[in-house]
C-alpha positions in Angstrom: 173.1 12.2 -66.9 169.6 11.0 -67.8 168.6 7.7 -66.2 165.4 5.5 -68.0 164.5 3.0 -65.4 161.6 0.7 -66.8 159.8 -1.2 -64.1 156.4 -3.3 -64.4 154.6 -1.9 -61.2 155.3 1.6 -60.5 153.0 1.6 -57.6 156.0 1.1 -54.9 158.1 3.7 -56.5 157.7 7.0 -54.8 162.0 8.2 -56.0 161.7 11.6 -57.9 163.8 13.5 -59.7 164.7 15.5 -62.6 166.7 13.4 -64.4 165.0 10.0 -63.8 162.0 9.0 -66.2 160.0 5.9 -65.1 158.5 4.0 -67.0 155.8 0.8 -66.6 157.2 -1.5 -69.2 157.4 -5.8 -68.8 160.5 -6.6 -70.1 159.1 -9.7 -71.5 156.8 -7.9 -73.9 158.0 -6.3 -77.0 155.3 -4.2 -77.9 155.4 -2.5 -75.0 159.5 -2.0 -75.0 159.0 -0.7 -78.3 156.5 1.5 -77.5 158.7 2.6 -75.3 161.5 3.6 -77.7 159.0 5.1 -79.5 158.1 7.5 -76.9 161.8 8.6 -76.2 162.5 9.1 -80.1 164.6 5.4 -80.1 167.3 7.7 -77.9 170.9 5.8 -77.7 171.9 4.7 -74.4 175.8 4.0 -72.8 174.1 2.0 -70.4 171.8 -0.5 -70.2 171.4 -2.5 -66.7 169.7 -5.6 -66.7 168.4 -6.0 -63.3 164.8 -6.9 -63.8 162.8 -10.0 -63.2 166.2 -12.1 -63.6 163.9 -14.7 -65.4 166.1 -16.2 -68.1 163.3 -15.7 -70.8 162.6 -12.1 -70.0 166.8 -11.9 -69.8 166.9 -13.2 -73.3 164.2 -11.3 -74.6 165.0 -7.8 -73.1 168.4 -8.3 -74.6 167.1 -8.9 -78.0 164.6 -5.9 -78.0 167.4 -3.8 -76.3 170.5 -4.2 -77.7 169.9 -1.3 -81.0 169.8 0.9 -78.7 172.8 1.1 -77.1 175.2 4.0 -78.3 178.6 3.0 -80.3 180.5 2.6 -76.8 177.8 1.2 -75.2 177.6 -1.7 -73.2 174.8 -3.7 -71.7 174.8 -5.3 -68.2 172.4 -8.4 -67.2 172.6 -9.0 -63.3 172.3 -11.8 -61.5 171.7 -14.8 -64.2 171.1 -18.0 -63.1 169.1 -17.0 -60.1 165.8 -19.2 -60.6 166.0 -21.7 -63.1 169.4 -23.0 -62.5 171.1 -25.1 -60.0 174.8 -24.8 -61.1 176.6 -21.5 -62.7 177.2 -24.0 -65.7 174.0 -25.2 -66.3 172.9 -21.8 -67.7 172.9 -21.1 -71.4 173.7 -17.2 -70.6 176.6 -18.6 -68.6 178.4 -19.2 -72.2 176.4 -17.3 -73.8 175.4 -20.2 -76.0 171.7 -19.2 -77.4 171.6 -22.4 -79.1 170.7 -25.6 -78.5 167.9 -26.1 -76.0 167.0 -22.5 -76.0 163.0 -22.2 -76.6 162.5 -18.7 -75.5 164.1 -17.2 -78.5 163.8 -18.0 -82.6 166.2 -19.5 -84.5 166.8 -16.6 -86.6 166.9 -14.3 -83.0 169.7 -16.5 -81.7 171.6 -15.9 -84.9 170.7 -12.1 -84.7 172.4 -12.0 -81.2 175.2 -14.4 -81.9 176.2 -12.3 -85.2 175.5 -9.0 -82.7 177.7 -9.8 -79.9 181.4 -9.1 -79.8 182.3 -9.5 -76.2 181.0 -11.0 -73.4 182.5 -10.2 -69.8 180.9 -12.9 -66.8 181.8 -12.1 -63.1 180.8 -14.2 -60.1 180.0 -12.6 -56.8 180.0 -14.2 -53.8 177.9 -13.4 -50.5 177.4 -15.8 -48.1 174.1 -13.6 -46.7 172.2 -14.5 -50.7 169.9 -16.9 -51.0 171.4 -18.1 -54.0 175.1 -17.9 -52.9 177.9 -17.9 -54.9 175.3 -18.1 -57.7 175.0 -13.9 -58.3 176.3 -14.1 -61.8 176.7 -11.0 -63.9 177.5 -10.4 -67.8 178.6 -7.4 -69.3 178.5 -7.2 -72.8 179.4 -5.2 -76.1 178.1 -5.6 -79.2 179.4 -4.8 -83.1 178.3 -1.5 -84.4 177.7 -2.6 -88.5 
C-alpha cells in the first residue's frame, strides 16, 4: 500500500519509509490541499483518515476538499469530533451530520454539495476513562455517492 500522510509541521517527523510520502499541507487551506492533489496527479484513495487538528472548521473543510478523491469503495474516516468546541456529543453538528443551520464555516451551496454527496454516515463513541475528553472520542465513518 501507499500511505499519503499530510501534516502542517513536518519538523517532528523523523518516520521513513518507502511507501509513506509526507506532505506539509494545513487542512484548513484549500489552495494548498489542492496543490497537493496536483502534485500526486489527483490519485484516488480507499482511505482517507481524518485525524488532524480535530477543529470542527478544518473537519468540515478537509471533508469538502477531500471527498473527490476517494476511489468508488472508498470511505472517509474523521476522528475524534467534538473534542474542542463541544461540551456534549449532541451539541455537535458533525454528530448528525446536519451542515445546516448554524454552520458558518462552510457556504450554503458547500453544505448542499456535501449533503447531496453523502450516502452514509457511520458514528461510533469510544470510551476511555484515561482522555481528557472522556466518553467524548467520537468518530464518523463515511461513504459517499459515486455520480
Amino acid at each position: 500500500c501507499e500511505i499519503y500522510a499530510l501534516d502542517i509541521d513536518l519538523s517532528k517527523n523523523t518516520y521513513q519509509a518507502e511507501n509513506v510520502h509526507l506532505y506539509c499541507v494545513n487542512q484548513n487551506n484549500k489552495q494548498e490541499i489542492e496543490k497537493f492533489l496536483t502534485s500526486i496527479n489527483n490519485i484516488k484513495f480507499d482511505i482517507i483518515l481524518d485525524d488532524g487538528s480535530h477543529q470542527l472548521e478544518h473537519q468540515m473543510h478537509s471533508l469538502l476538499y477531500l471527498y473527490k478523491s476517494l476511489s468508488e469503495t472508498g470511505i472517509y474516516i474523521l476522528e475524534d469530533l467534538h473534542t474542542y468546541k463541544w461540551g456534549r456529543i449532541i451539541d455537535s453538528p458533525l454528530y448528525y451530520l446536519s451542515f445546516y443551520g448554524d454552520n458558518s464555516f462552510l457556504t450554503k451551496e458547500e453544505n448542499y454539495e456535501l449533503q447531496n454527496a453523502i450516502q452514509e454516515v457511520t458514528i461510533h463513541s469510544r470510551k476511555n476513562s484515561r482522555s481528557p475528553y472522556c466518553g467524548r472520542s467520537i468518530t464518523s465513518i463515511i461513504k459517499f455517492n459515486h455520480n
